[in-house]
One Martini backbone bead per residue (centre of mass of N, CA, C, O) as a GRO file, in nm:
protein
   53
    1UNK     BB    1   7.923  10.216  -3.633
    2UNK     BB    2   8.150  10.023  -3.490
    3UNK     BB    3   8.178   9.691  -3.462
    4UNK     BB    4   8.218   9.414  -3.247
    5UNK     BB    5   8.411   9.103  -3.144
    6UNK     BB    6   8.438   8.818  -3.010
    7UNK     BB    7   8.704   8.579  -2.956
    8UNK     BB    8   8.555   8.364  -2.773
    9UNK     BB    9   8.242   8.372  -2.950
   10UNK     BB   10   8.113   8.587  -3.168
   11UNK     BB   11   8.011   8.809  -3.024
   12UNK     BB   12   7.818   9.109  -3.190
   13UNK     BB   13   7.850   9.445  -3.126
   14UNK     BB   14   7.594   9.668  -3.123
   15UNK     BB   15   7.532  10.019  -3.105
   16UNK     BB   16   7.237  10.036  -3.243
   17UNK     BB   17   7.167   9.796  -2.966
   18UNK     BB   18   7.338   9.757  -2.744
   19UNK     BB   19   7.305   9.679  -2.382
   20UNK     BB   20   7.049   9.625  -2.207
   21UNK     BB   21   7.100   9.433  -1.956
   22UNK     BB   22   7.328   9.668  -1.879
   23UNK     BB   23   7.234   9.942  -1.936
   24UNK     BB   24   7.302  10.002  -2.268
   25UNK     BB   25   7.234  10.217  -2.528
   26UNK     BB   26   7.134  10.288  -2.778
   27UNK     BB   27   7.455  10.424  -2.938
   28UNK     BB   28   7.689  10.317  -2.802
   29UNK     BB   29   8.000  10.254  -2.805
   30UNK     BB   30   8.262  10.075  -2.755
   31UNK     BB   31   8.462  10.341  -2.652
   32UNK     BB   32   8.166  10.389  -2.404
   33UNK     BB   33   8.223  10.145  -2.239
   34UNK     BB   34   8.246  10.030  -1.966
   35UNK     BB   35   8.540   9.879  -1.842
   36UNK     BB   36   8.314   9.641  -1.696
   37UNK     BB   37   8.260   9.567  -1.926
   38UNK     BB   38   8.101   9.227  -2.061
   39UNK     BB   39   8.047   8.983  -2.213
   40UNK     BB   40   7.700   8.856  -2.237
   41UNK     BB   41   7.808   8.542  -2.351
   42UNK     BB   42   8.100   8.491  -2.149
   43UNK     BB   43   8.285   8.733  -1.995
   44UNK     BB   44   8.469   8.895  -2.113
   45UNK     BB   45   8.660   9.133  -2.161
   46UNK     BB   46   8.733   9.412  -2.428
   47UNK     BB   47   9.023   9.293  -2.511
   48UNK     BB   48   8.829   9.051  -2.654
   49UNK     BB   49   8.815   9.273  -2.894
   50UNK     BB   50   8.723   9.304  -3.263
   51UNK     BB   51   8.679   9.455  -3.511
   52UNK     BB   52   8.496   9.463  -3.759
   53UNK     BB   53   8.513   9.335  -4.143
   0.00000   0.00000   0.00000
């Protein structure tokens, strides 16, 4: 499963640990985290993230 990073602070997104704090379970893709989520760590939404290289 592909990683993502945020580009407003460095955080990266990793499926296989989900975002437990908002209740996304591990195993869920960044393609199925729902639409408000935001990231964890700065607050920005969704389109600020980009695929890890």
């Amino acid at each position: 499963m592909q990683r993502y990073v945020c580009l407003a602070c460095s955080y990266v997104y990793d499926p296989k640990v989900g975002d437990p704090d908002a209740g996304i379970d591990p195993g869920t893709s960044f393609d199925d985290l729902p639409e408000d989520w935001v990231c964890p760590e700065c607050g920005v939404d969704k389109s600020m993230f980009e695929p890890e290289e």
